[in-house]
N, C-alpha and C positions, 0 to 999 in steps of 0.2 A: 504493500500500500504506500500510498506518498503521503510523505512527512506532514502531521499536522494539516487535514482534509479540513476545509472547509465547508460545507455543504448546502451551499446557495448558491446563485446565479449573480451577478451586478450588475446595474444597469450602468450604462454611460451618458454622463453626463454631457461631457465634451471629448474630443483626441487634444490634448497635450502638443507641444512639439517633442516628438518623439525622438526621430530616428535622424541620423545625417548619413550623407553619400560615403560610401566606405570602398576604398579597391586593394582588395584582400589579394592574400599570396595564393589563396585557392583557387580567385575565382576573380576573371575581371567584369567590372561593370555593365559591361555588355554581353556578357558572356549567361547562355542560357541556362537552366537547374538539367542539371543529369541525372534523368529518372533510374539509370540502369546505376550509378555511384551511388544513388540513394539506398537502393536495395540488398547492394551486391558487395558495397566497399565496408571493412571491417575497421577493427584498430589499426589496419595501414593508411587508414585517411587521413593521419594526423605526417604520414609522411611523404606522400603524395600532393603536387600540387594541380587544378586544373589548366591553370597558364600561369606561365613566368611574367608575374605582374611586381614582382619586388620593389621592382626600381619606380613602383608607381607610389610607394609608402616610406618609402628607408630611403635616408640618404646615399648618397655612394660609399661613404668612405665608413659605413658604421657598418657593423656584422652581428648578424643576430644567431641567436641559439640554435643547434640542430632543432630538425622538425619544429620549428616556430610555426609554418603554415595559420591554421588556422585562428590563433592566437590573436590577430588583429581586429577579430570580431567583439571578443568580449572585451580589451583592452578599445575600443570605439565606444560599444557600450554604456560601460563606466566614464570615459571623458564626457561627454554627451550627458551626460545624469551628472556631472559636476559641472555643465555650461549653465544645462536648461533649470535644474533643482538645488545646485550648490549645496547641498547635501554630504557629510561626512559619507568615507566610506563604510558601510552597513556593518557591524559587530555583531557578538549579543549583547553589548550595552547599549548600543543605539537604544533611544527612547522612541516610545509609540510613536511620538506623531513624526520622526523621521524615519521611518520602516516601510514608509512610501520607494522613498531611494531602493530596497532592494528590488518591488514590483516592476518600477519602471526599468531599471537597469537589466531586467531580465523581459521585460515586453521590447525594448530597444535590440539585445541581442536575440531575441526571437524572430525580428522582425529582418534581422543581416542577415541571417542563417537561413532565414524563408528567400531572402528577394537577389543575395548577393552569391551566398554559399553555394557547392553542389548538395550538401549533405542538408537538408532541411528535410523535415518528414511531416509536417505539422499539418494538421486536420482544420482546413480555413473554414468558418462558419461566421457569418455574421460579419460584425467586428472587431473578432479573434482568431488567433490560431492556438488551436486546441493539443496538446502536447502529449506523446505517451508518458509514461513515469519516467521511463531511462532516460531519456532527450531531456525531463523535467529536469533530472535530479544532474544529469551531464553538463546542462549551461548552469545552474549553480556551483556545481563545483567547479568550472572554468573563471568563472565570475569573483566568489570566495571560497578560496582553499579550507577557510575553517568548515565548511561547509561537506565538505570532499572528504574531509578527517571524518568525520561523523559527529564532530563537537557543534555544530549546529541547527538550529531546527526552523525551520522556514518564520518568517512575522505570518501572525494573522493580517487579512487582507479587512482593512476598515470597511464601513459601511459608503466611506465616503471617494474610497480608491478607484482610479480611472483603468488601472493599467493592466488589472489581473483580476480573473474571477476562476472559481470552480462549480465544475458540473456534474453532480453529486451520476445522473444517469450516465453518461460516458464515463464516470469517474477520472477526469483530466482537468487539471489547468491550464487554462485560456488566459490568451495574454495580447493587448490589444495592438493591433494592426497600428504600422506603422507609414506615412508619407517619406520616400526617399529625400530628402534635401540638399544643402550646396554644400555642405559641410562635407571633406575627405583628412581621415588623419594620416601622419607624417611623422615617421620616427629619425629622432634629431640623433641618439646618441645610446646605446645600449653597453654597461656594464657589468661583468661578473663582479657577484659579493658572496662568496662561499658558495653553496646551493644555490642561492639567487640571481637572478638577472635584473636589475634596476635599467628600467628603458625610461629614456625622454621623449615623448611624442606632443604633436601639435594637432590642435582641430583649424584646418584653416578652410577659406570660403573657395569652393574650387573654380570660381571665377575672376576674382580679386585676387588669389594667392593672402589674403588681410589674414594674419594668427589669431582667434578668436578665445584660446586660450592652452595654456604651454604646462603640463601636467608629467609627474613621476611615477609611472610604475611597478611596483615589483611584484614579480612571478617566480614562481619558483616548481616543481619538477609536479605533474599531476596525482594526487591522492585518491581520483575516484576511480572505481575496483567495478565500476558500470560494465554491460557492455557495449564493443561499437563507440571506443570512446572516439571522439574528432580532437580531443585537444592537448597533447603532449605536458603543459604548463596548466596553470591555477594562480591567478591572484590574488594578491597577500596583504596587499594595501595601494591606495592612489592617495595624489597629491598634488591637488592645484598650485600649480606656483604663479600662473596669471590666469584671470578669466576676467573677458571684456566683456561679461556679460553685468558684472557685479562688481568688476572692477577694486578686488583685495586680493591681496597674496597671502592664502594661507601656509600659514607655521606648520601646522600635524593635519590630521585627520583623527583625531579623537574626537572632537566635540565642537561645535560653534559654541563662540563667546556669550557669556550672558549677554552682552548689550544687543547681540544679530536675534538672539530667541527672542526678546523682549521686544525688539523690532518687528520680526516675523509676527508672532503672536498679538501683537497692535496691528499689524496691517489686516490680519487675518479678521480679528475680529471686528476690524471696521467694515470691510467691504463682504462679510458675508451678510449671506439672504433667510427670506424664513422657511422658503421652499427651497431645497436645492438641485430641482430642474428648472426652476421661472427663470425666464427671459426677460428681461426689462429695458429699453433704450432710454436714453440720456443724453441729452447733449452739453450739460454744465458740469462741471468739477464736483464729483460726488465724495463723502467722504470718507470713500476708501482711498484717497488720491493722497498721499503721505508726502513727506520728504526722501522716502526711497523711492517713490514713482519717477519713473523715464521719459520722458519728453513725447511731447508728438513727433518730433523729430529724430528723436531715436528711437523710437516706436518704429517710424517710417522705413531708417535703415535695415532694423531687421525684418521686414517687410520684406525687402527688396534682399537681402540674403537667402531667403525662403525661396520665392519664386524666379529670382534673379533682377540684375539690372537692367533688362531689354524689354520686361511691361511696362505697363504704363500703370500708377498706381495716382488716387485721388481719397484724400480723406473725407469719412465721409459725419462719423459720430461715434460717441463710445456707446457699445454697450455689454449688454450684462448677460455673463450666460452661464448655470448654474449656481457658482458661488465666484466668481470672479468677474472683473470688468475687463473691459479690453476696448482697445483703439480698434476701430473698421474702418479699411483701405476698401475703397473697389479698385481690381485689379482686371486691367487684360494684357492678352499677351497671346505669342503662338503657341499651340499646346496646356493652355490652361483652361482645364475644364471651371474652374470654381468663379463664382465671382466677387469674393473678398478674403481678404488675410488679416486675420485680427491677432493682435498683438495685445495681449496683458499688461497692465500700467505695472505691473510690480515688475516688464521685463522677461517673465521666466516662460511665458507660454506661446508659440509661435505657430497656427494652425491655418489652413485656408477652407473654406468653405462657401456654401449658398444657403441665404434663407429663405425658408421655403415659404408660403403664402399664410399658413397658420401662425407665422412668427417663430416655428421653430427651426434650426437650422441640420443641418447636411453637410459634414465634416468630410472633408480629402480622408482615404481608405489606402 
């Protein structure tokens, strides 16, 4: 059975900014899913690659660990949940209400391993893909090693979680579908430290080349005893050294400071709702709008990171959707099915979508 079953459904509120563009050592961008690798390939997929895409992640002059491969997924993952959630990396001391970070971090590499990988196996329904237990419990342990040891047991998933649900009739966790975006990371600098391998990697905008933020990873040899493992390595801890998204250099990853919880926790409780599906539009400064809210102007840029700088984007109003506000762009452009990209005042949410004629909206899939 998988670890700590939940046994409900969740609904979704909104998609999150999930996922960024990843060009993995397995598997290039453009490169299709291999139904027959899916089925057929064992623990030799962790040493096997589908195309020599290296030089499209790692600098020239850095050398990474035997059988790295796969590795670049759940090392994306994790960056990506310290751009978009700034979030510690997940322990068992994380406290509840940042236990969000380890769902999304595992809905984000759900979503690589579905769209980018050969090796994805995932049961797409709805606005998830549905996991068997071993692929469950395999991107955990690739994710957190403590996890792979057996020393940890999954968070419960809140009431309030966007990113991950279980379904007590398939018995599987679902974990919600991601949008590919501009974001590809870039390994600066890889060191041995004993058993460990400390990587420097970047999230940058793969049209701009812009660093969007500059993070340490350490990995070290894989724990989990699965089978059909994909991933050679297991991560041990991350470490934001810049993120523009929030703009601080974190020290550790043990904990945010009292004064960011006390911040978070003021922001939060301003701009929540009493419902939290209602939709509300606004066009004045409501007051969830803090002194950590981001400009309409920086709103706008990561707007334009999302879909790219070649649409055309126009503001239009804030509003409100479940428990959070957000700036609304209408966007067009070639190839964009949605007609807006709203952006979260607090910065951390980056999604595109349409709203549909009831006022409710239809989120990128």
């Amino acid at each position: 059975m998988i670890k700590n079953k939940l046994k409900r459904v969740l609904a979704v509120a909104l998609a999150g900014m999930m996922v960024a563009g990843v060009a993995g050592c397995s598997s290039s961008k453009d490169a299709k899913k291999n139904n027959t690798a899916k089925s057929e390939q064992g623990t030799e997929a962790t040493t096997e690659s589908k195309a020599n895409t290296t030089a499209d992640y790692v600098a020239s002059n850095v050398t990474l660990p035997d059988n790295f491969d796969n590795m670049i997924y759940p090392i994306e993952a994790l960056m990506v949940q310290k751009l978009s959630k700034g979030y510690a990396y997940y322990t068992n001391d994380t406290s509840e209400e940042e236990a969000d970070s380890f769902w999304f971090s595992m809905a984000v590499l759900t979503s690589l391993m579905e769209t980018e990988s050969a090796y994805g196996d995932g049961v797409e329904e709805d606005s998830f893909y549905y996991l068997k237990e071993n692929t469950t419990n395999m991107y955990a342990s690739a994710l957190y090693n403590t996890y792979g040891k057996g020393d940890m047991e999954f968070p419960e998933i809140s009431d309030g979680d966007k990113y991950a649900t279980y379904d007590d009739d398939k018995d599987m966790y679902g974990f919600l579908k991601g949008d590919v975006g501009s974001l590809v990371p870039y390994i600066t600098d890889c060191t041995k430290d004993g058993s460990d391998y400390i990587i420097t990697a970047e999230l940058r905008n793969k049209d701009t080349d812009e660093v969007r933020g500059t993070y340490q990873v350490t990995i070290t040899e894989t724990s989990f005893d699965g089978d059909d493992n994909n991933f050679a390595y297991s991560v041990t801890d991350i470490t934001a050294k810049k993120n523009s998204s929030y703009g601080f250099d974190e020290e550790n990853t043990t904990d945010k400071s009292e004064e960011e919880k006390s911040t978070e926790e003021s922001t939060s409780e301003e701009g929540s709702t009493t419902e939290a599906d209602s939709e509300t539009d606004t066009d004045s400064d409501s007051s969830s709008s803090s002194s950590e809210s981001i400009s309409q102007d920086d709103a706008l840029s990561q707007a334009k990171d999302y879909y790219g700088s070649d649409a055309e984007y126009s503001y239009k109003k804030k509003v409100t959707v479940g428990d959070k506000e957000y700036y609304d762009f209408s966007v067009k452009g070639d190839d964009i099915s949605s007609t807006d990209v709203l952006v979260s005042v607090d910065g951390q949410d980056v999604i595109g979508g349409t709203q549909n004629d009831d006022g409710s909206w239809s989120f990128d899939q």
